[in-house]
Each structure stands twice: as structure tokens, then as C-alpha cells.
C-alpha positions as CSV (number, residue, x, y, z in Angstrom):
1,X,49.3,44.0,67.9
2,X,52.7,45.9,68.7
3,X,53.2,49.1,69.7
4,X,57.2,49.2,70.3
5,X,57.4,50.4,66.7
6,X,56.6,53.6,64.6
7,X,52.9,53.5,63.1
8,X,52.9,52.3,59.0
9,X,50.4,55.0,59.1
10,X,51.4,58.3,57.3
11,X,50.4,61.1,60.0
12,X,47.9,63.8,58.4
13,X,48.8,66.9,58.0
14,X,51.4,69.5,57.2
15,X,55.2,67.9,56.7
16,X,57.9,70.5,58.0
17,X,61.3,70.3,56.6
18,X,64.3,71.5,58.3
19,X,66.7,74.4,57.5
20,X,70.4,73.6,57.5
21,X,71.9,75.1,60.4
22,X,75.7,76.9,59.3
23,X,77.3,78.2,61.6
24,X,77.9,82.2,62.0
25,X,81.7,83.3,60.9
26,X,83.3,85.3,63.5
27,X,85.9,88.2,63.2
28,X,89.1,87.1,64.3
29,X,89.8,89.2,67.6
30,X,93.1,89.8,69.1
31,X,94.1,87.4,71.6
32,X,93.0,88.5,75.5
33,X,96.3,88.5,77.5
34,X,95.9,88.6,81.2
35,X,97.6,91.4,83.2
36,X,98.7,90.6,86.8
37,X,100.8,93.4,89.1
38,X,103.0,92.1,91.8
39,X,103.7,94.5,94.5
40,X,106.6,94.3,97.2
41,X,106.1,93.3,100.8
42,X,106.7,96.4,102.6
43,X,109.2,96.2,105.1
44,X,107.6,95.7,108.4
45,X,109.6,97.3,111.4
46,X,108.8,95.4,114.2
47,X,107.5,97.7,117.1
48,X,106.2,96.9,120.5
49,X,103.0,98.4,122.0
50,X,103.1,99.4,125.4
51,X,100.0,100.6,127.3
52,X,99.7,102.0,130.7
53,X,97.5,103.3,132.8
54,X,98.3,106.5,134.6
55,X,96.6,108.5,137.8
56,X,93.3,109.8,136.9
57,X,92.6,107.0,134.5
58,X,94.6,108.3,131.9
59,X,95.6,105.6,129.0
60,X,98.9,106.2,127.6
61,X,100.1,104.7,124.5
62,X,103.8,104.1,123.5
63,X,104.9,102.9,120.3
64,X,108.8,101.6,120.7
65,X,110.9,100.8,118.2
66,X,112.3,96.8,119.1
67,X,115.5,96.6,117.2
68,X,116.9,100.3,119.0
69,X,114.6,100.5,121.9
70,X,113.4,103.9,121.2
71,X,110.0,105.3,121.8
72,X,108.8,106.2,118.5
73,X,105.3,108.2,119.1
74,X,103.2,108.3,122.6
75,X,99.6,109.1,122.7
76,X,98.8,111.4,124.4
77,X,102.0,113.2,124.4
78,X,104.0,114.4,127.3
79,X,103.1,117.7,127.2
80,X,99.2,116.8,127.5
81,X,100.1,114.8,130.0
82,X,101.9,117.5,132.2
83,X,98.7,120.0,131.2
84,X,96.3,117.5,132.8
85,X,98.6,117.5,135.8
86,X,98.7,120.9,136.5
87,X,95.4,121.1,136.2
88,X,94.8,118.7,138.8
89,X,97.3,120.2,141.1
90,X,95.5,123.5,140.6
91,X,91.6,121.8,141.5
92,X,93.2,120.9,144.8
């Protein structure tokens, strides 16, 4: 007896029959074009950090310019610093 073959033997019950499959039209759509903004480098200036550390423990921050060597901002500013000064001298 084999058994590597299909049975001779009609199977009972219902027979299904299958449904031709078509496929679904699709409305044309317009064609998705892809959008990419390119933006400029900004122009870096190169500036130098400088950080000291003043009487009273007192960080200053200056921000200097390389190409002209000018200070370009200074945190705290002078003026705070010659308040916190005066205040000392005045403790004393």
C-alpha cells in the first residue's frame, strides 16, 4: 500500500469552489514629489572664552572677539563688579 499519493477516494462532503480574485482599480493620484529645504551655514565668528577668577570668589566671563581682539560681552559686567567692591571696602 502507498501513501505518497492523493487517495482515489472522493472525500464526503460539501465541494467549495473558488471566486476569481480581480483586482481593485485605483484612482490615478498625482505623483508625491519630495520637498527638501537647504539652509546656509551661519557664519561662525570665532571667539575665545576667557574665565577668571577674581577676589571673593567671583567668576568672570569674557567673551573676546579672535580676529580684532576685542572683548565682546563680560559677565558680570564691570560695573557689578566695582558694586561688589565697594561693598566689600565698606564691610571692612
Amino acid at each position: 500500500m502507498r501513501i505518497d499519493g492523493p487517495s482515489p477516494v472522493p472525500l464526503a462532503g460539501p465541494q467549495f469552489q473558488t471566486r476569481e480574485v480581480r483586482p481593485t482599480p485605483v484612482p490615478a493620484a498625482a505623483p508625491i514629489k519630495d520637498h527638501v529645504e537647504t539652509h546656509q551655514k551661519p557664519e561662525v565668528s570665532p571667539t575665545n572664552v576667557l574665565v577668571e577668577m577674581q577676589p571673593g570668589n567671583i567668576v568672570v566671563y569674557k567673551f573676546i572677539d579672535e580676529a580684532s581682539g576685542r572683548l565682546i560681552q563680560q559677565i558680570p559686567s564691570e560695573q557689578m563688579l566695582n558694586l561688589s567692591k565697594t561693598g566689600e571696602a565698606t564691610k571692612e
